[in-house]
C-alpha positions in Angstrom: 0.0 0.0 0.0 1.3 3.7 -0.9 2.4 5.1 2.7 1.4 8.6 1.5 -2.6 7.1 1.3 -2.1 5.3 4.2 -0.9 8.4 5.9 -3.9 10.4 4.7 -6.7 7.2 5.8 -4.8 7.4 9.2 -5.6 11.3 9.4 -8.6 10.9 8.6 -9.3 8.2 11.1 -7.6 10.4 14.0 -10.2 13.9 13.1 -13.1 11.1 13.0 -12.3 9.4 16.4 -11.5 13.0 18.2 -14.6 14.4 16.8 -16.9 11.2 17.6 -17.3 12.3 21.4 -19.1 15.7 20.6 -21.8 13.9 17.7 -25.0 12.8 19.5 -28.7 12.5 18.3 -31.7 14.7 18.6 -34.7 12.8 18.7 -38.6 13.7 18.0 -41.3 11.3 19.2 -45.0 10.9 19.3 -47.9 8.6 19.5 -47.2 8.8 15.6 -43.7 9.4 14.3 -39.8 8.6 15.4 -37.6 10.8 14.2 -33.6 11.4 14.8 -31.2 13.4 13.5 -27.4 14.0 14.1 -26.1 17.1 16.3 -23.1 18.5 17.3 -22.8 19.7 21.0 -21.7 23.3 21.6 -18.1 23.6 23.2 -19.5 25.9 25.7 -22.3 23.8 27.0 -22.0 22.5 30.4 -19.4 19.5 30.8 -21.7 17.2 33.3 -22.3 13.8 33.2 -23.6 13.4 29.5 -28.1 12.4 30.3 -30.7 12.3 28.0 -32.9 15.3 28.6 -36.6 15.7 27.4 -38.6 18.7 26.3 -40.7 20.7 24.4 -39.5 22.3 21.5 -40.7 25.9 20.8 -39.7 28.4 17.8 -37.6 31.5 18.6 -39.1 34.5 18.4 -37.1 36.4 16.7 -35.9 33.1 14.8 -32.2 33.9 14.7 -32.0 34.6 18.4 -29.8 37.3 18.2 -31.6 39.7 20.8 -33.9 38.5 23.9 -36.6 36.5 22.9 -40.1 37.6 23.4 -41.8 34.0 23.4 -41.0 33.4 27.0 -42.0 29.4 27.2 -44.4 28.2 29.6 -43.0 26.1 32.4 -43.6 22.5 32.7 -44.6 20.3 35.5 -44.4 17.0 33.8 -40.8 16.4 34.1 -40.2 18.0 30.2 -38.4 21.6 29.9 -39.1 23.9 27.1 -36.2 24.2 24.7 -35.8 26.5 21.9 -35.2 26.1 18.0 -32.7 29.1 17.0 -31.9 29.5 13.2 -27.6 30.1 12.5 -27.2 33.7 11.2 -28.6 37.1 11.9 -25.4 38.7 12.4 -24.9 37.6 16.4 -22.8 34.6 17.6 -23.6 31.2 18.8 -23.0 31.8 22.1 -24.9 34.9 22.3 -27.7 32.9 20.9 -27.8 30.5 23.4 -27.6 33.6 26.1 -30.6 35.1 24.8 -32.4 31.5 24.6 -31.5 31.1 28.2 -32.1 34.5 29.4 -35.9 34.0 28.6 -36.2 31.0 30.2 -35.3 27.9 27.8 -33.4 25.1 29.7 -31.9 23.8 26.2 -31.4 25.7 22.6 -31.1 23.7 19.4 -29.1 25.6 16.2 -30.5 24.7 12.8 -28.0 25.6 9.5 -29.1 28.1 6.9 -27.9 26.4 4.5 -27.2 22.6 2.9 -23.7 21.4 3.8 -22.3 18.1 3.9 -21.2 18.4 7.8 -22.5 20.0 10.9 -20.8 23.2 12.4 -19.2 23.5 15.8 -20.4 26.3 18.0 -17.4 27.6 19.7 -17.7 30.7 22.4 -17.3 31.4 26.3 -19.1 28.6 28.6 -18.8 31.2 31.4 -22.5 31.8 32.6 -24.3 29.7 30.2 -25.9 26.6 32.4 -28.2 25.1 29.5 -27.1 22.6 26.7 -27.4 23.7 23.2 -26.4 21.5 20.0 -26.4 22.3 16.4 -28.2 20.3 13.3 -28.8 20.7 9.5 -30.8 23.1 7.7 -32.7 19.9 6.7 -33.0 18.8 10.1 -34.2 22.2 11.7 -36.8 22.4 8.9 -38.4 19.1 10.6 -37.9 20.4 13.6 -40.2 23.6 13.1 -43.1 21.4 11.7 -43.3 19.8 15.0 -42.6 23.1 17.5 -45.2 23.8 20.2 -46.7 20.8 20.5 -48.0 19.4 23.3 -48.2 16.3 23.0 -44.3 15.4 20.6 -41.1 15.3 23.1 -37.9 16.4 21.8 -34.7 14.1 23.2 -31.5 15.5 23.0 -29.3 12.2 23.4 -25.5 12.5 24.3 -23.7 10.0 21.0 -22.6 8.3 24.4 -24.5 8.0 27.9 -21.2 6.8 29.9 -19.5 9.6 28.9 -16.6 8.4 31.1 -16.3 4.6 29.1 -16.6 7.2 25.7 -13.6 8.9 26.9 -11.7 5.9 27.8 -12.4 4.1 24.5 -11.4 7.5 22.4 -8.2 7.9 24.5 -7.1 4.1 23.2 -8.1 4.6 20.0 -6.1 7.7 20.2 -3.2 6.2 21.4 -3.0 2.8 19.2 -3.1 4.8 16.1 -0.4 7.4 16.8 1.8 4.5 17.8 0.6 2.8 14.3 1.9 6.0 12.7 5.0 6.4 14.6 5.8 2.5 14.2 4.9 3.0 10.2 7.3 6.7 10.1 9.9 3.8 11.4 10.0 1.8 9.0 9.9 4.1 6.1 12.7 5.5 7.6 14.9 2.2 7.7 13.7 1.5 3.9 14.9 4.5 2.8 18.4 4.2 4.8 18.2 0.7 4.1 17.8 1.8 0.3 20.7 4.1 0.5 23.2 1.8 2.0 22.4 -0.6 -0.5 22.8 1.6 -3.8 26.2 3.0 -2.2 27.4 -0.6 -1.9 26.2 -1.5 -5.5 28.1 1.8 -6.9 31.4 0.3 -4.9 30.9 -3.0 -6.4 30.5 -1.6 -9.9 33.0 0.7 -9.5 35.4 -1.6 -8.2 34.7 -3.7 -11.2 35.3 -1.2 -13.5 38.4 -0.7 -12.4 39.6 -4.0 -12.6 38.8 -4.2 -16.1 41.1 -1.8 -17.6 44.1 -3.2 -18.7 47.1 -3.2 -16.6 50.8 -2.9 -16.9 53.9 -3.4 -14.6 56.2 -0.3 -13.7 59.9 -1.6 -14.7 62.1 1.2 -15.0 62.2 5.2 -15.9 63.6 4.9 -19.0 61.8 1.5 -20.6 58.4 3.2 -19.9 56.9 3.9 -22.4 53.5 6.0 -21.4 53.1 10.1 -21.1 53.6 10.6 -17.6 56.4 9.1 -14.7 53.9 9.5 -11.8 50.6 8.3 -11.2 47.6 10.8 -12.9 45.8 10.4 -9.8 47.2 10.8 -6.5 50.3 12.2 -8.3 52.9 10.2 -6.8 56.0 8.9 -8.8 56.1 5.4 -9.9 58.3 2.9 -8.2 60.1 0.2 -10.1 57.5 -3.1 -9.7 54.1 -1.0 -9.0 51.1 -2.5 -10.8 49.7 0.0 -12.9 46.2 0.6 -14.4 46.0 2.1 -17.8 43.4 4.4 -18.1 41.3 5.3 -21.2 43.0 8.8 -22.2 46.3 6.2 -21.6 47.8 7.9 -18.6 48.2 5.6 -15.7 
């Protein structure tokens, strides 16, 4: 297999593992319907034991969320919590969003997209003072979503991908682990093939060299004046000849 598309199927696996904790499921339920959809958890949403919290979803008003809310949501005695469905945009952050959602009175906030994409946004921002959970899902998703809002009798479920959120954590970190000491045992021995490869093509240029030499013709050194090439010391290291030296003719005939 090509290392360099191994390397990039290894990266890939290492941005889907570290991402695979924050990816959970919204659910919407009836005496009807079942429906779930993929969400992203918000970075500043509280970091407590990952539960599965159930409520009643109601629109924002104004959708985007980007100034106090004037729907204030009617509290619940039946165990459910109102939560609100914000719409991404409008020219304010996420996390001022989720402030505004939870300023009214909203225990949770779900983000829809404004648009199609192929992946889910993160919501990055401050978690200081913000005390509700908030997740974002697709335009598609939120669309659903609004069909359903305000009523009574359909729960939304905002599921954690993971409810032992301390077993998810200890699975990611040895997944984590195996696969950086994959790729630090596979940069090893790419390394050692390519010294291994070098090593060898040095010794093969000796070998030929070596041979090459030995095939030119050779002549013994007798005496300076029965010599009979251009030169009375070696064309190499210079040195004069010495009466008995083995000498190796060269193709422009100096020795």
């Amino acid at each position: 297999m090509n290392l360099g598309a191994l390397f990039l199927f290894l990266l890939i696996v290492h941005i889907f593992i570290v991402s695979c904790v924050d990816a959970g499921t919204v659910v919407l339920l009836n005496s009807n319907i079942t429906l779930s959809f993929e969400d992203m958890e918000a970075y500043f949403s509280p970091s407590e034991e990952a539960t599965v919290e159930t409520g009643v979803l109601y629109v924002a008003d104004p959708l985007d969320a980007c100034q106090q809310l004037r729907n204030r949501p009617k509290q619940s005695t039946n165990g459910t919590f109102p939560i609100a469905l914000i719409v991404r945009g409008g020219g304010c952050s996420f996390e001022q969003k989720v402030r505004n959602a939870q300023g009214t009175g909203f225990k949770a906030a779900i983000v829809h997209d404004d648009v199609d994409r192929e992946f889910l946004l993160s919501m990055d921002g401050d978690e200081y003072g913000i005390n509700i959970q908030a997740v974002f899902v697709s335009k598609a998703a939120g669309e659903t979503l609004k069909k359903y809002a305000g009523m009574v009798d359909t729960r939304v479920m905002l599921v954690p991908s993971l409810e032992d959120s301390g077993w998810a954590s200890f699975v990611c970190i040895a997944l984590l682990v195996s696969l950086n000491m994959f790729l630090i045992l596979t940069t090893c021995v790419f390394v050692y093939r390519r010294c291994t490869s070098r090593r060898n093509n040095i010794s093969q240029f000796h070998v030929m060299i070596d041979r090459m030499v030995k095939s030119l013709p050779s002549v013994r050194f007798t005496s300076v004046h029965g010599y009979i090439t251009t030169a009375l010391s070696c064309a190499i290291c210079l040195e004069d000849y010495i009466v008995g030296d083995k000498l190796r003719v060269l193709p422009c005939c100096h020795s």
